[in-house]
C-alpha beads as a LAMMPS data file, in Angstrom:
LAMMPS data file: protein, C-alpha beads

426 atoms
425 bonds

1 atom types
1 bond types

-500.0 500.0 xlo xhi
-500.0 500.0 ylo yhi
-500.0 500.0 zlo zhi

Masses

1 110.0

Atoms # bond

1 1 1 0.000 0.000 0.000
2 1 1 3.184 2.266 -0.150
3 1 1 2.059 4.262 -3.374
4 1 1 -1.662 4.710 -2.676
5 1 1 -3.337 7.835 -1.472
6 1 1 -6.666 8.745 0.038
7 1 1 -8.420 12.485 -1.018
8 1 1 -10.225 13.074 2.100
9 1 1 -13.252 15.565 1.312
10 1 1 -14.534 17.244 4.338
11 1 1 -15.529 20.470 5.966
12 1 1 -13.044 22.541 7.618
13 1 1 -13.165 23.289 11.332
14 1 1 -15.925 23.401 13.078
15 1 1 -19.681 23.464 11.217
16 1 1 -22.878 23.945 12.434
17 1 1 -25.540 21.066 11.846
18 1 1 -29.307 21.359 11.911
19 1 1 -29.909 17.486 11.888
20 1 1 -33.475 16.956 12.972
21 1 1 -34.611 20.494 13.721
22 1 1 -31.115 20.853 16.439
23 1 1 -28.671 23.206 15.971
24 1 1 -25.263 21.757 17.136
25 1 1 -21.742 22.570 16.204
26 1 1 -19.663 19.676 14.946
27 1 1 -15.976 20.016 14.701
28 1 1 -15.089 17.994 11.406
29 1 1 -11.060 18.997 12.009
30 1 1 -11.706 16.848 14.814
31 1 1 -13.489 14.260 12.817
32 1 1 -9.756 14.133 10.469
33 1 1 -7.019 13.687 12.877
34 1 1 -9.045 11.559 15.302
35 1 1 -10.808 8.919 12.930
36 1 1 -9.741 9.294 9.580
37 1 1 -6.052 10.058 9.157
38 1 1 -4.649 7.860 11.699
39 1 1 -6.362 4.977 10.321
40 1 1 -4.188 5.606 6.665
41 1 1 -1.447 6.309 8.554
42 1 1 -1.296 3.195 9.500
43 1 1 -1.906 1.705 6.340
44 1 1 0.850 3.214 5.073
45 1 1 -1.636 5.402 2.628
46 1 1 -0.729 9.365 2.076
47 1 1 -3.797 10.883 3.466
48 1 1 -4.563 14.770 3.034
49 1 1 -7.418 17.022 2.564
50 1 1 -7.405 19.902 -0.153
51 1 1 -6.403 22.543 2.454
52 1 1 -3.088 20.209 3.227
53 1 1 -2.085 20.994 -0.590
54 1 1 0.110 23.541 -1.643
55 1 1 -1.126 27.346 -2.507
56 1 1 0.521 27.869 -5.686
57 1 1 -1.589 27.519 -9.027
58 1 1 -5.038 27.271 -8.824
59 1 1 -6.105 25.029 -5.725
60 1 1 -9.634 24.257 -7.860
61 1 1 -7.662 22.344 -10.382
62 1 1 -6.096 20.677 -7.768
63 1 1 -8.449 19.612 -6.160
64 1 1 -10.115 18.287 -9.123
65 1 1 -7.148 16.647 -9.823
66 1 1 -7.150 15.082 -6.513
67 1 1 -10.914 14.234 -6.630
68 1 1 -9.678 12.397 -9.678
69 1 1 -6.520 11.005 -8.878
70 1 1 -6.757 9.731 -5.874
71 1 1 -6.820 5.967 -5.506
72 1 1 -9.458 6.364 -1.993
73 1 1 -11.546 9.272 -1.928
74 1 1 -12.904 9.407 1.740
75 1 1 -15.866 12.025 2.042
76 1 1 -17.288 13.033 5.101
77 1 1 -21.354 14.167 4.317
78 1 1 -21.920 15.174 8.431
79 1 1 -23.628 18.720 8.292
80 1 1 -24.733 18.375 4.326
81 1 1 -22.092 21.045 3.262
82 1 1 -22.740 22.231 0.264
83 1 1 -19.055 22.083 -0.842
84 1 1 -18.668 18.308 0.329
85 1 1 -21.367 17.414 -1.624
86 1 1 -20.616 19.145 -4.231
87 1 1 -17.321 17.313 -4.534
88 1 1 -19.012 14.138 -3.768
89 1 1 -20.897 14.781 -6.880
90 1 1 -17.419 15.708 -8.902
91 1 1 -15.846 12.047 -7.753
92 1 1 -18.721 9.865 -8.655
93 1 1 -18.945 11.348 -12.362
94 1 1 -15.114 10.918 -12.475
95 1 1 -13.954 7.515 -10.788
96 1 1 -15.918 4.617 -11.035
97 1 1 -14.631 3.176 -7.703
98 1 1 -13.277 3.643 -4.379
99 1 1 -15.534 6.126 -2.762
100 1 1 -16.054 5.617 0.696
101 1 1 -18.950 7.592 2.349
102 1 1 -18.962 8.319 5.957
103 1 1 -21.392 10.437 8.013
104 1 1 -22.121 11.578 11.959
105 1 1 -24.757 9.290 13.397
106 1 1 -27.740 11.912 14.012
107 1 1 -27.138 13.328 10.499
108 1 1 -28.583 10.152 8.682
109 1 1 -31.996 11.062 9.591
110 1 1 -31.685 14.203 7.107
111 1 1 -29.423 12.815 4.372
112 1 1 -30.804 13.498 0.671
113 1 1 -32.389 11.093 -1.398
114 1 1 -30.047 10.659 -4.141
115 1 1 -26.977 9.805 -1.813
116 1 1 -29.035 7.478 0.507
117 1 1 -29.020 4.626 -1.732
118 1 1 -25.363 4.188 -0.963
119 1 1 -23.543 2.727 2.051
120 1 1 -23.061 4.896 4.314
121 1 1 -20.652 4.056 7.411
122 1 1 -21.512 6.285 10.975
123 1 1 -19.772 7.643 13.883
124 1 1 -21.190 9.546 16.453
125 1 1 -19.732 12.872 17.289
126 1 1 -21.686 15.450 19.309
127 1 1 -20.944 18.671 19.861
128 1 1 -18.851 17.937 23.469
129 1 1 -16.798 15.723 20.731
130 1 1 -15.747 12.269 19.789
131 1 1 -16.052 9.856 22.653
132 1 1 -13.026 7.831 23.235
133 1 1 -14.522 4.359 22.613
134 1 1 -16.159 5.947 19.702
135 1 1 -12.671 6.478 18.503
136 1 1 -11.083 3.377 19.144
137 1 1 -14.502 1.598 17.222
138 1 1 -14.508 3.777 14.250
139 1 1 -10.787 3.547 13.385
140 1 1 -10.815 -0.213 13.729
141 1 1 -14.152 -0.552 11.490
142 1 1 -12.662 1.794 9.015
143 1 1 -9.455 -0.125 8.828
144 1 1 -11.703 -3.381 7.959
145 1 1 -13.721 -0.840 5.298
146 1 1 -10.261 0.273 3.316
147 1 1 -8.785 -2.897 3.613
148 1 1 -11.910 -4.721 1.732
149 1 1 -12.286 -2.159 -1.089
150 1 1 -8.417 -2.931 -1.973
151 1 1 -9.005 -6.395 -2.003
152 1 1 -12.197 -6.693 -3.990
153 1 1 -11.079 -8.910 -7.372
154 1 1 -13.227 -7.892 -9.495
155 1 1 -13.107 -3.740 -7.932
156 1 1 -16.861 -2.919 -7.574
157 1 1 -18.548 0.290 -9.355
158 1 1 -19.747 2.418 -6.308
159 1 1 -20.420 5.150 -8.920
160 1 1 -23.550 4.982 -11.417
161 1 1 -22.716 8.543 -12.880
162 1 1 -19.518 7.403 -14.085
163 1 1 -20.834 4.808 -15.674
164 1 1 -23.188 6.540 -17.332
165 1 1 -20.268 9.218 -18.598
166 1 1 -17.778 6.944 -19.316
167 1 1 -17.314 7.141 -22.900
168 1 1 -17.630 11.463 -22.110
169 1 1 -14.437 11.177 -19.997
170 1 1 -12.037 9.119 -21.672
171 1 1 -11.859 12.288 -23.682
172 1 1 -10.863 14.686 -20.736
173 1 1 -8.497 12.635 -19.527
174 1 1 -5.364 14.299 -20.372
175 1 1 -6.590 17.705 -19.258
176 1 1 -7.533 17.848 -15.774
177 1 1 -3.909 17.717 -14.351
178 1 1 -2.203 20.417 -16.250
179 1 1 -1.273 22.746 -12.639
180 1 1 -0.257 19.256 -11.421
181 1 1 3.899 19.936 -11.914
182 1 1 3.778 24.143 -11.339
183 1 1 1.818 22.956 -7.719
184 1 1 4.005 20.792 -6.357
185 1 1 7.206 23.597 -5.775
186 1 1 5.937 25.439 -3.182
187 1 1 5.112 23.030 0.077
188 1 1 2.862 25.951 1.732
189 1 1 -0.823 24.984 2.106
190 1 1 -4.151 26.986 3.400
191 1 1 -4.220 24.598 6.418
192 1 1 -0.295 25.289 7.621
193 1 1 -1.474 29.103 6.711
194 1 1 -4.293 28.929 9.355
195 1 1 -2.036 26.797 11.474
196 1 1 1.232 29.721 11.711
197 1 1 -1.755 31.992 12.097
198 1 1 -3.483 30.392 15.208
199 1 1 0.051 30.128 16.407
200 1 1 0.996 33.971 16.246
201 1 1 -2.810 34.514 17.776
202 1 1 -1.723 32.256 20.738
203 1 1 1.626 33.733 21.355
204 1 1 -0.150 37.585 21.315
205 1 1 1.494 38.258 17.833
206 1 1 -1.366 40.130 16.391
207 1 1 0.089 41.858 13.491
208 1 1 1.844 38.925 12.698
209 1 1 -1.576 36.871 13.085
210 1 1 -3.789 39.681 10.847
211 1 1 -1.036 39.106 8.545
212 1 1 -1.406 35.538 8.029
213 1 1 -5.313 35.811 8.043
214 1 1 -5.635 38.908 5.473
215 1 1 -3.543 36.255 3.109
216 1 1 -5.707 33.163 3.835
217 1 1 -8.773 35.492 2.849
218 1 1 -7.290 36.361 0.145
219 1 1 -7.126 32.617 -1.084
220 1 1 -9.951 31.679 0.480
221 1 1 -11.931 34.708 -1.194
222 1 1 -10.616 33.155 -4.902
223 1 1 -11.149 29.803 -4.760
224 1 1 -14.817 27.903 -4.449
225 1 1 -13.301 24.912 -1.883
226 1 1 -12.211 27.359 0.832
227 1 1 -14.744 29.881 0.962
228 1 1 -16.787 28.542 3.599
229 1 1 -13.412 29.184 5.491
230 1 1 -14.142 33.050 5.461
231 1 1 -16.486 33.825 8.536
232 1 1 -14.033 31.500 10.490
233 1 1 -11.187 33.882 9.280
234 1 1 -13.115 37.207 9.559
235 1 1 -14.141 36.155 13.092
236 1 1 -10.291 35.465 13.858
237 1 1 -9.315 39.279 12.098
238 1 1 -11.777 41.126 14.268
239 1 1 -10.378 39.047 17.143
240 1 1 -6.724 39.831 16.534
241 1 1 -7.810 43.516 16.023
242 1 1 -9.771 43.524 19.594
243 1 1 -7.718 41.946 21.756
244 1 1 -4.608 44.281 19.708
245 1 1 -5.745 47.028 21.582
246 1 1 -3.392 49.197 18.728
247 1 1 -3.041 51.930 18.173
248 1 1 -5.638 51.923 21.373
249 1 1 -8.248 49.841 23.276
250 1 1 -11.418 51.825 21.889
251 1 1 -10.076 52.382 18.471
252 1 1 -9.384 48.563 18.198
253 1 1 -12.543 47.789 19.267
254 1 1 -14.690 49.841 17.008
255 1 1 -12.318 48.454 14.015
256 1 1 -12.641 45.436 15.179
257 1 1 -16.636 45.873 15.113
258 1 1 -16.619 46.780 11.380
259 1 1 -14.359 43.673 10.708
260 1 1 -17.169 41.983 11.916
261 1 1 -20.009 43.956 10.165
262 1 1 -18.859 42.180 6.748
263 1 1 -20.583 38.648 8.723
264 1 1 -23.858 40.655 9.390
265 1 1 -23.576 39.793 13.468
266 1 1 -26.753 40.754 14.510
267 1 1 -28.522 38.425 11.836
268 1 1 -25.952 35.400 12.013
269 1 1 -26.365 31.998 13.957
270 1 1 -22.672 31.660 13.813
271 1 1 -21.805 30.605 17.442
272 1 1 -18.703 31.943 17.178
273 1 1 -19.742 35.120 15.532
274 1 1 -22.439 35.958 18.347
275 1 1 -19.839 35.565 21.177
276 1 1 -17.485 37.709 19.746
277 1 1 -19.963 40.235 18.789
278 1 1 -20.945 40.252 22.276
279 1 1 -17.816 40.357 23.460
280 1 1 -16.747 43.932 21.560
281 1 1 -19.911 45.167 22.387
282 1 1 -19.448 44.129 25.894
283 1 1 -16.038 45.774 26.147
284 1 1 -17.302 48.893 24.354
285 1 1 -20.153 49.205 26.851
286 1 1 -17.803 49.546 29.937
287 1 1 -15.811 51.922 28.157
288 1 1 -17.680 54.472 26.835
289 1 1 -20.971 54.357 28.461
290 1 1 -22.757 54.042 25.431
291 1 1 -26.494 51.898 26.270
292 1 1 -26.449 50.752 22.473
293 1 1 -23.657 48.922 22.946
294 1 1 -25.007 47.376 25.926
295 1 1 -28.164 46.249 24.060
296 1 1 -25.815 44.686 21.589
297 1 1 -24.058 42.417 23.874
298 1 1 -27.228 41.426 25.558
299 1 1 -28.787 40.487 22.050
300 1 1 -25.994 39.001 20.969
301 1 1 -25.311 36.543 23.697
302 1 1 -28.814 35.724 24.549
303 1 1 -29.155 34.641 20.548
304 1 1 -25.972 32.704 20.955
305 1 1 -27.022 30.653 24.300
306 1 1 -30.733 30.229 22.954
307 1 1 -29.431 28.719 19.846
308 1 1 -27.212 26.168 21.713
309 1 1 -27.325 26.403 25.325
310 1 1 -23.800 27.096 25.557
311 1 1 -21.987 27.910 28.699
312 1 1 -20.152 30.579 27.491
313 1 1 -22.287 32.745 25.684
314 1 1 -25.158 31.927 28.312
315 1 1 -22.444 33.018 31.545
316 1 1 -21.847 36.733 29.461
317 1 1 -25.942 36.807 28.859
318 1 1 -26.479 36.629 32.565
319 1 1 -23.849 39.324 33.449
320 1 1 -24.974 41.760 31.014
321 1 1 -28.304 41.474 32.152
322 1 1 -27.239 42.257 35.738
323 1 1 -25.532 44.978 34.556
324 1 1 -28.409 46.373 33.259
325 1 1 -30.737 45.356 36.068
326 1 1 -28.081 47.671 37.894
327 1 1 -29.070 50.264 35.585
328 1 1 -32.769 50.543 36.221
329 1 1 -32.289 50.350 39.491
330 1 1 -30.360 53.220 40.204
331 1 1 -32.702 54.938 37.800
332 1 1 -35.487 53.717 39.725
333 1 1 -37.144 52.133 36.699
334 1 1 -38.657 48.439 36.866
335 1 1 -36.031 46.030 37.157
336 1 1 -36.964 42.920 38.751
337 1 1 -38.160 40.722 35.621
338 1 1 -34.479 41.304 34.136
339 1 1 -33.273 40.006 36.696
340 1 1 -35.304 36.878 37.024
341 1 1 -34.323 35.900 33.614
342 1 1 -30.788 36.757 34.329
343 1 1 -31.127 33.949 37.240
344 1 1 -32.706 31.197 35.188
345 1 1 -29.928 31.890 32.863
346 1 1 -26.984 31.642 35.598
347 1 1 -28.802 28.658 36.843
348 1 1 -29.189 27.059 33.835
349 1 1 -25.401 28.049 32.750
350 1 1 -24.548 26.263 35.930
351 1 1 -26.220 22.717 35.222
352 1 1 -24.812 22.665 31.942
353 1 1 -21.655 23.412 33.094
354 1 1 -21.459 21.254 35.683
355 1 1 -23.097 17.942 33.185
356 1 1 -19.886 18.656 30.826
357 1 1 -17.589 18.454 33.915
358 1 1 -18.790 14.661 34.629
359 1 1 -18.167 13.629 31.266
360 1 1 -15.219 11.260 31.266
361 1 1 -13.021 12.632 29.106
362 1 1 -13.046 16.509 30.876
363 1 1 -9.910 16.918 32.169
364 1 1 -8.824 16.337 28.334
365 1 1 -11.263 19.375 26.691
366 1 1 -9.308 22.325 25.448
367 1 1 -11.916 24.559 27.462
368 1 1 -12.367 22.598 30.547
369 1 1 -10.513 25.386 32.736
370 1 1 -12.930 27.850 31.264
371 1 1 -16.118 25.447 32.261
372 1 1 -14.684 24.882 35.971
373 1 1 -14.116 28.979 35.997
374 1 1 -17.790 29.335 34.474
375 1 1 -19.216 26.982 37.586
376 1 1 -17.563 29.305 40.181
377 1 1 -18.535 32.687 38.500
378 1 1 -21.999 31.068 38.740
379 1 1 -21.642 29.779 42.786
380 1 1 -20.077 33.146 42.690
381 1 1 -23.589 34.874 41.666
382 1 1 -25.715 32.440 44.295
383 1 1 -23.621 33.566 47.124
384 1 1 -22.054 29.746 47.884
385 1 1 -18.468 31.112 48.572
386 1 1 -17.182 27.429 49.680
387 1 1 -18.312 25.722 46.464
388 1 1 -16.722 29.102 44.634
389 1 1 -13.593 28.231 45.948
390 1 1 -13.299 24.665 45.725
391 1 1 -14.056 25.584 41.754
392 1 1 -11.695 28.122 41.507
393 1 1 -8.714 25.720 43.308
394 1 1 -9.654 23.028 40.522
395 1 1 -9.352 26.084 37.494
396 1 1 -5.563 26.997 39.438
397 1 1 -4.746 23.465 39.290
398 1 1 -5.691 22.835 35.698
399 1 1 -4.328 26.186 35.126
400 1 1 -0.557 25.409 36.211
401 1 1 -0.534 22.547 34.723
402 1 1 -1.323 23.537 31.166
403 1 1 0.416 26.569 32.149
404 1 1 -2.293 28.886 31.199
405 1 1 -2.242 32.284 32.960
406 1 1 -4.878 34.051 31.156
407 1 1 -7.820 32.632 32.593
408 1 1 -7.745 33.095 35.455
409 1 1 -6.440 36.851 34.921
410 1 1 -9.348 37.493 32.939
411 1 1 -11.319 35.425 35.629
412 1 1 -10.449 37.587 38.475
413 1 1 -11.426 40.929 36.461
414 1 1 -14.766 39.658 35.901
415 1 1 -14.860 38.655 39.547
416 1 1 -14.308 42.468 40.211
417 1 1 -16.698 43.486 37.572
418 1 1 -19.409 40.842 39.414
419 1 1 -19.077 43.079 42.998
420 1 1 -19.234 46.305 41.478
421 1 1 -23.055 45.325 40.861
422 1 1 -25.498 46.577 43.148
423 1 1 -27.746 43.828 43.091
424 1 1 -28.662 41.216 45.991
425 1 1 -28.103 37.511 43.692
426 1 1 -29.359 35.285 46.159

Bonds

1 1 1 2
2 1 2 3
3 1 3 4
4 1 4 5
5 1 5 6
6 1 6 7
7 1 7 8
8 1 8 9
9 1 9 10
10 1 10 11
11 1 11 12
12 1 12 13
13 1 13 14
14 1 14 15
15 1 15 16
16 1 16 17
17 1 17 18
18 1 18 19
19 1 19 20
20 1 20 21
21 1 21 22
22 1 22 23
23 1 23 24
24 1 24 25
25 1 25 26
26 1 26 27
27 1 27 28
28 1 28 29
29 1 29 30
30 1 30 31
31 1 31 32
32 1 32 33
33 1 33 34
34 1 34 35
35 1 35 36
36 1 36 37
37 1 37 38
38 1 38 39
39 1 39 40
40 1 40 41
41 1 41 42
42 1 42 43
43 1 43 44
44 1 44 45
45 1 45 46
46 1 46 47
47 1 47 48
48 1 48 49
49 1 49 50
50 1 50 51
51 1 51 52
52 1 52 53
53 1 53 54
54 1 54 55
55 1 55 56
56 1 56 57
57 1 57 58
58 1 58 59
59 1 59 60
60 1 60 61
61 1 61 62
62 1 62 63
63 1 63 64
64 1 64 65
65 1 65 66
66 1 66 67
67 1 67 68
68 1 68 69
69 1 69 70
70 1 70 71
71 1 71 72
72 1 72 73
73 1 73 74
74 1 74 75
75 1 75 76
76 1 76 77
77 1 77 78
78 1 78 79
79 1 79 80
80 1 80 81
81 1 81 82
82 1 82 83
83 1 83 84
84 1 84 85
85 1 85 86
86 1 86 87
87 1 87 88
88 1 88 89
89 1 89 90
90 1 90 91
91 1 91 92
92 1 92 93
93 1 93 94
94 1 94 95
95 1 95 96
96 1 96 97
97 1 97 98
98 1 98 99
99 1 99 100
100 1 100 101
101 1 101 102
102 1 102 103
103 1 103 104
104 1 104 105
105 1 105 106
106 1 106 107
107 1 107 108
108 1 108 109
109 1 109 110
110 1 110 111
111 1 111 112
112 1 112 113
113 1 113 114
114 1 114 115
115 1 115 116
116 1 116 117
117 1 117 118
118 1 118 119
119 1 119 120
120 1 120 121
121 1 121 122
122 1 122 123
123 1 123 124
124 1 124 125
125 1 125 126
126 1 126 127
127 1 127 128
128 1 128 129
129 1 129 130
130 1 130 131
131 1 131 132
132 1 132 133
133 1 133 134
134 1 134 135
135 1 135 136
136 1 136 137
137 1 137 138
138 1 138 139
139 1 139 140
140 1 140 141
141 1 141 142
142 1 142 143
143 1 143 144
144 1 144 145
145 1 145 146
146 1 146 147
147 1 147 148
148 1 148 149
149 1 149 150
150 1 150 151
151 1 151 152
152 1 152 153
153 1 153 154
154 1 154 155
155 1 155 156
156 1 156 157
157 1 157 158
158 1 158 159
159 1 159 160
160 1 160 161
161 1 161 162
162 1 162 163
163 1 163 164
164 1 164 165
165 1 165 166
166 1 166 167
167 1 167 168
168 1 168 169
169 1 169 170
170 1 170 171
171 1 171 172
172 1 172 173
173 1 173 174
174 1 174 175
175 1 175 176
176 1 176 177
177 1 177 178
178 1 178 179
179 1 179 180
180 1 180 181
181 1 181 182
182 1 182 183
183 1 183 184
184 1 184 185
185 1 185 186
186 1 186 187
187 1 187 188
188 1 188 189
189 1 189 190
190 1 190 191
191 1 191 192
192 1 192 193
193 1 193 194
194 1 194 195
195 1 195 196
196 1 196 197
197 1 197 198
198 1 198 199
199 1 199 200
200 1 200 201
201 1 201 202
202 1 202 203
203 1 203 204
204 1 204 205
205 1 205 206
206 1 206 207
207 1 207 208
208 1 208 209
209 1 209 210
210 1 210 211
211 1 211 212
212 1 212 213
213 1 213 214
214 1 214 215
215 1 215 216
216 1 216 217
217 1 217 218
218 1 218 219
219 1 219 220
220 1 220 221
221 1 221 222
222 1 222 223
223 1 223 224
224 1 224 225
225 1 225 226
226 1 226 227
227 1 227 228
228 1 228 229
229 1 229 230
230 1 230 231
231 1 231 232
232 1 232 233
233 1 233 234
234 1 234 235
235 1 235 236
236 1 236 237
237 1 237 238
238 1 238 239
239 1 239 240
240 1 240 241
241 1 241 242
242 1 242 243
243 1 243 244
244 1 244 245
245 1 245 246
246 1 246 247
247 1 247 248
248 1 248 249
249 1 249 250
250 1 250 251
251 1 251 252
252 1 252 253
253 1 253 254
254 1 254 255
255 1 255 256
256 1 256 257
257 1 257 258
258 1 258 259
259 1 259 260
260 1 260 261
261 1 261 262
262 1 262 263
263 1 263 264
264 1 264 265
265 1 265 266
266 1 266 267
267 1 267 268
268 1 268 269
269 1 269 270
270 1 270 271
271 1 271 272
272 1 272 273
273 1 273 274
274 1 274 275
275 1 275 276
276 1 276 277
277 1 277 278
278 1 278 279
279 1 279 280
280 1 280 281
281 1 281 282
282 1 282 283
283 1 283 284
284 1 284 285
285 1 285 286
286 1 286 287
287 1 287 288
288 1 288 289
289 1 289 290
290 1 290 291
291 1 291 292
292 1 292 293
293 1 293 294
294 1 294 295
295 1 295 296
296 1 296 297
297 1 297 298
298 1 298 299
299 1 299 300
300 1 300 301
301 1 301 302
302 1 302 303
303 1 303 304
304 1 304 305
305 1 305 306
306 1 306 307
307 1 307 308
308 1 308 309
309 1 309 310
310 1 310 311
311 1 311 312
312 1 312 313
313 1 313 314
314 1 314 315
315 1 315 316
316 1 316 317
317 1 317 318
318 1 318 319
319 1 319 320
320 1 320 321
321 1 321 322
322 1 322 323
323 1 323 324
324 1 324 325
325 1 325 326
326 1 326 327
327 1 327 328
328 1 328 329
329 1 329 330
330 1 330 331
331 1 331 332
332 1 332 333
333 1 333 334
334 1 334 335
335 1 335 336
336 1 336 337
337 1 337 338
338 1 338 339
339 1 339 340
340 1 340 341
341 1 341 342
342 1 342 343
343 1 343 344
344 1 344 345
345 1 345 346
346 1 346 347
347 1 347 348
348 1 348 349
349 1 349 350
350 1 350 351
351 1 351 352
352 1 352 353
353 1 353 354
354 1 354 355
355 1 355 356
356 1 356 357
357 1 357 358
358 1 358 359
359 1 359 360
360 1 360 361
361 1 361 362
362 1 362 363
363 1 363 364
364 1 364 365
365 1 365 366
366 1 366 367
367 1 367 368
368 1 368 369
369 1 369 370
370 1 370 371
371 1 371 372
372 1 372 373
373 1 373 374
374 1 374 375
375 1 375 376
376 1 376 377
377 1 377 378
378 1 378 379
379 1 379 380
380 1 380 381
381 1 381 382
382 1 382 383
383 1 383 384
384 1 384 385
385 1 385 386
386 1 386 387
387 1 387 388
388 1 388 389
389 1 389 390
390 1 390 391
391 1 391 392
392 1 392 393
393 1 393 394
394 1 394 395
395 1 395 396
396 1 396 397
397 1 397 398
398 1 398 399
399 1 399 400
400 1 400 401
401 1 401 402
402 1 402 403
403 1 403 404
404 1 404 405
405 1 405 406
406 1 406 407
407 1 407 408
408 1 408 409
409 1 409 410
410 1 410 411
411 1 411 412
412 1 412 413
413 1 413 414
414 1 414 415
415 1 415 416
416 1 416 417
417 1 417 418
418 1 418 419
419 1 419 420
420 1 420 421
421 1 421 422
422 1 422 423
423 1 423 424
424 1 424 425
425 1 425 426
């Protein structure tokens, strides 16, 4: 299996799925280096996405190349995106075999006609992530999968289109590779792009960071396989330009709002999109004073934890509604329903919070210091100063030993921000 190689077709990152009328977010990056590339690894089969290619030359020849090409084609149909199935399309009218479909569990229900005819092989992946058994099954049943469509004598035709086209693309067959040669001299690719970017993000390198992510745009803004990449990137611009603070906090802040504008916050049900939104508006709020900006972050966070019941978004909902409950009160205006839904927020923050904290695989979550901080900002609110602490001991623990310093910094400030509030939580 030396000289094989698998096209893997897939979304990028993390993408929202409505599968039977829920709105979760599934993070198909996730999906790749957990399930799919390990398992050709170990084959000994090159595995790689379109993003893992090379930026020079046109990246939609390549990929049609690829599609083409490419002894396996793996494609990944979880959350129906368009591009995915697009490409799905491209493969079946130009290989006759070797397409291997595989799908999240609760996305079957919703799958279109015309693909679900074929097999289809599951996993289950919610939006907490891949379980660890789910890992160790998938891998071994996709091992068994691969294995048996190599070994079929005589290869089976999993594709009725290109059998229907056949005698239509014998003729094309010299023409679909001609970037092939000029592509292969530069080893940069949009993924190791995104990758150097994240990096500089992490390490506070912001100019370096809104370097890398103007270029990504760029590419991602020419060619049709990337360009559900661009809120993901326009999110992580106006993020680099907040948190910046150049050539000052407000004036970052504002810019960093009309990054944003281009994703049309207040209308999107991008997760992401929402939080940051409320977020700037948040930050703009306690500098300037400005209610409109308040009203913002409230919208935006409330949309963002009704859509998902999210801890995060849901934690920032409930603040910025005491803040405003502080408001009317010392404007003696009626106050008291704001902050009864401010309460059934916190409280419902809090048993979601503390459900994904007795999942077994928590200590292991990229954002379990920010759940254990969001359970004692919440015991923080009802006034239970022993449970606060024992919380806030676990999120110092977990803290040193990832050696992460900014959250509890930025916990402690909101702590602050929490007694400032004239309001009785209990």
């Amino acid at each position: 299996m030396e000289d094989l190689t698998c096209f893997v077709i897939i979304g990028f990152g993390k993408k929202t799925s409505y599968a039977n009328g829920k709105m979760r977010v599934l993070d198909l990056d996730e999906t790749y280096t957990l399930l799919i590339k390990p398992v050709f690894d170990a084959l000994n089969i090159s595995c790689y996405r379109a993003i893992d290619k090379n930026l020079s030359g046109s990246i939609d020849k390549l990929m049609l190349q690829e599609i083409k090409n490419a002894d396996i084609a793996l494609v990944d149909i979880s959350t129906l995106n368009a591009n995915v199935m697009w490409e799905l399309g491209v493969r079946h009218a130009l290989r006759p075999n070797h397409t291997i479909m595989i799908c999240e569990q609760e996305q079957m229900g919703s799958i279109p006609f015309d693909v679900g005819h074929f097999v289809i092989h599951q996993y289950t992946h919610s939006d907490q992530g891949i379980p660890y058994k789910e890992v160790e099954r998938f891998r071994a049943h996709l091992t068994n999968i691969i294995k048996g469509v190599l070994n079929q004598e005589p290869k089976l035709n999993d594709s009725p289109v290109f059998t229907f086209l056949e005698n239509e693309l014998k003729a094309l067959e010299m023409n679909i590779t001609e970037d092939a040669s000029q592509n292969e001299q530069n080893p940069e690719s949009f993924a190791s792009l995104l990758d150097k970017a994240e990096e500089a993000k992490k390490t506070k390198d912001f100019s370096k960071a809104l370097k890398l992510f103007g270029e990504a745009k760029t590419y991602a803004e020419k060619n049709m396989t990337l360009k559900d990449n661009l809120a993901f990137i326009v999110s992580r611009q106006a993020l680099c330009t907040y948190k910046s603070k150049q050539p000052n906090e407000l004036e970052a802040l504002v810019n960093a709002k009309i990054i944003l504008e281009e994703l049309q916050p207040l209308q999107s049900n991008d997760l992401e999109v929402l939080g940051l939104t409320g977020a700037i508006n948040k930050r703009l709020y306690e500098l300037t004073g400005d209610l409109n900006y308040l009203e913002n972050a409230i919208v935006s966070y409330e949309k963002g934890f009704q859509l998902k019941q999210d801890y995060y978004n849901g934690i920032n909902a409930a603040f910025m509604l005491y803040k405003k409950t502080d408001l009317l009160k010392s404007q003696h205006k009626p106050w008291e329903d704001l902050k009864l839904k401010a309460d059934y927020i916190r409280n419902t923050v809090l048993e979601i919070a503390l459900n994904l904290e007795k999942e077994p695989d928590f200590s292991t979550k990229e954002d379990a210091i920010w759940i254990l901080l969001t359970i004692a900002e919440a015991y923080h609110y009802k006034g239970l100063d022993d449970l606060m602490t024992n919380y806030e001991k676990k999120s110092q623990d977990m803290a040193k030993a990832k050696n992460d310093t900014f959250a509890m910094s930025a916990y402690s400030e909101q702590k602050e921000k929490i007694k400032d509030l004239n309001i009785n939580f209990k």
